[in-house]
N, C-alpha and C positions, 0 to 999 in steps of 0.2 A: 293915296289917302282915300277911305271910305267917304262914300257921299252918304248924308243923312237920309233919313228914311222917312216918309209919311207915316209910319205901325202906328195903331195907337201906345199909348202909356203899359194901357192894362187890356187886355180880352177877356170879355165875360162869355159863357155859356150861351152860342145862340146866335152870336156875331156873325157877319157875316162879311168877309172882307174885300175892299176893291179891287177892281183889276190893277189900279196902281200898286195898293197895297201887298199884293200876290205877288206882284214884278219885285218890288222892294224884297220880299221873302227871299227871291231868288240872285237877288242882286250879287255883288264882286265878293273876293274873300270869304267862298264859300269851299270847303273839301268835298272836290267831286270824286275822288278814287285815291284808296291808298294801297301798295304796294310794298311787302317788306320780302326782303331775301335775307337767306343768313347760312353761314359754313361754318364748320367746325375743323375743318381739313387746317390741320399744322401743316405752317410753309416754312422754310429757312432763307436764307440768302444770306450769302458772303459775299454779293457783288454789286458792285455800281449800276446797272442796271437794273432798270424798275422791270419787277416780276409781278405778277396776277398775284394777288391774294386768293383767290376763289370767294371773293364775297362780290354779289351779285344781282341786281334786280332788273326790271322792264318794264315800265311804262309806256302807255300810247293815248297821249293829250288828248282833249276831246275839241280841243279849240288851239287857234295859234296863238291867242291871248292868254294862255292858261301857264303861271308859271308851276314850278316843280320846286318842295318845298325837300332837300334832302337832309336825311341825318344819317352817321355815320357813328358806329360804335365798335370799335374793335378792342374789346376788353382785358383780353391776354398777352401782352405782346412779351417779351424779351430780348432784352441783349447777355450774351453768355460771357463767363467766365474767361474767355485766351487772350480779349484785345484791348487795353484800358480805351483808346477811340473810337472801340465803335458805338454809332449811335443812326439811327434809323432815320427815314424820311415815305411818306405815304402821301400819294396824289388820289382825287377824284377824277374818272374819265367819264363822257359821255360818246356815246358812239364810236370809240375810240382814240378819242381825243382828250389830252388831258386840259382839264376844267378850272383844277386849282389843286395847288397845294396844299393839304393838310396838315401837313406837320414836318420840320427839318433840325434834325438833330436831335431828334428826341432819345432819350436814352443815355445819354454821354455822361459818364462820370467821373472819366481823369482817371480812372482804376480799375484794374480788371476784378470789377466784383459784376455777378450776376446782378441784374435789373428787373423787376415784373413792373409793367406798367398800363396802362389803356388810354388809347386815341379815342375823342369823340370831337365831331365837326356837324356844326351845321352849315347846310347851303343852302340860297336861293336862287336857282337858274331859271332864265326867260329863253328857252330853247325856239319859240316861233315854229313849233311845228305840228303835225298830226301825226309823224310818224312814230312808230315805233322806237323808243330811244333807252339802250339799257348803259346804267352807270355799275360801275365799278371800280375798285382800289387796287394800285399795286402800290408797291412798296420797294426799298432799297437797302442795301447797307452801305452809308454814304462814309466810311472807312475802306469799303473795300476789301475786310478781314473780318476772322471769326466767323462769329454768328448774327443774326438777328431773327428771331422768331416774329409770326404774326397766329393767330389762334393756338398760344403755346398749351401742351396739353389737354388738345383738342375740347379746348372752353369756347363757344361757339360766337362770329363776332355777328350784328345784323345791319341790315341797311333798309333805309325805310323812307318812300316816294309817297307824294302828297301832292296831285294836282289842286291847287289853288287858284278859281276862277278870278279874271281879273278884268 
């Protein structure tokens, strides 16, 4: 939770503000850097293993205190026509490691009809670092048949990093 601030109400023309007040300016819950990645590259999968999407970004905190504010929009997705089971599943990784699940079983409709659909997720990760940390999604087809598309029709999906001083 924000700590209150000394600012005044109102600033007029001319003011001139404290060093307090200057700190306050700069104070937590402020957007110091954003990063967004984005792909258009169509992927498929038929298999239980999570594959790269090709969507992609890289941040490098400026603080260990600094969380990471993610969003995640992958707008085009599909499941195809041959398997009435299949239905998809997309995780977040950071550094290689997966972060959270975004979504399981999405897509499923008991019928082999075609599906268009879109994932979006937000995160908020406290990663405690300086280094260099890129997130990305893969995804599965958690049937194991068929098809499941991600950037179908090369409709481009984005991702988008927001360090938040804290």
């Amino acid at each position: 939770m924000a700590t209150p601030t000394t600012l005044p109400a109102t600033f007029v023309s001319g003011a001139v503000l404290t060093a307090a007040q200057q700190n306050d300016l700069r104070g937590a819950f402020r957007v110091l850097q954003v990063v967004t990645g984005t792909t258009a590259v169509s992927r498929t999968s038929s298999s239980s293993t999570y594959q790269d999407t090709n969507l992609t970004a890289t941040i490098t905190p400026t603080s260990t205190s600094s969380k990471i504010l993610v969003f995640v929009h992958h707008v085009s997705c599909e499941k195809s026509v041959a398997e009435q089971s299949n239905r998809m599943a997309i995780q977040l990784h950071r550094n290689g490691s997966s972060i959270l699940q975004l979504t399981a079983g999405v897509g499923y409709t008991a019928s082999a009809l075609v599906l268009h659909f879109s994932v979006s997720a937000t995160y908020m990760d406290s990663p405690a670092s300086v280094a260099a940390l890129t997130y990305k999604t893969q995804f599965i087809n958690q049937a194991n048949v068929a098809a499941v598309i991600v950037q179908s029709g090369g409709i481009p999906s984005t991702i988008t990093l927001m360090e938040i001083s804290a």
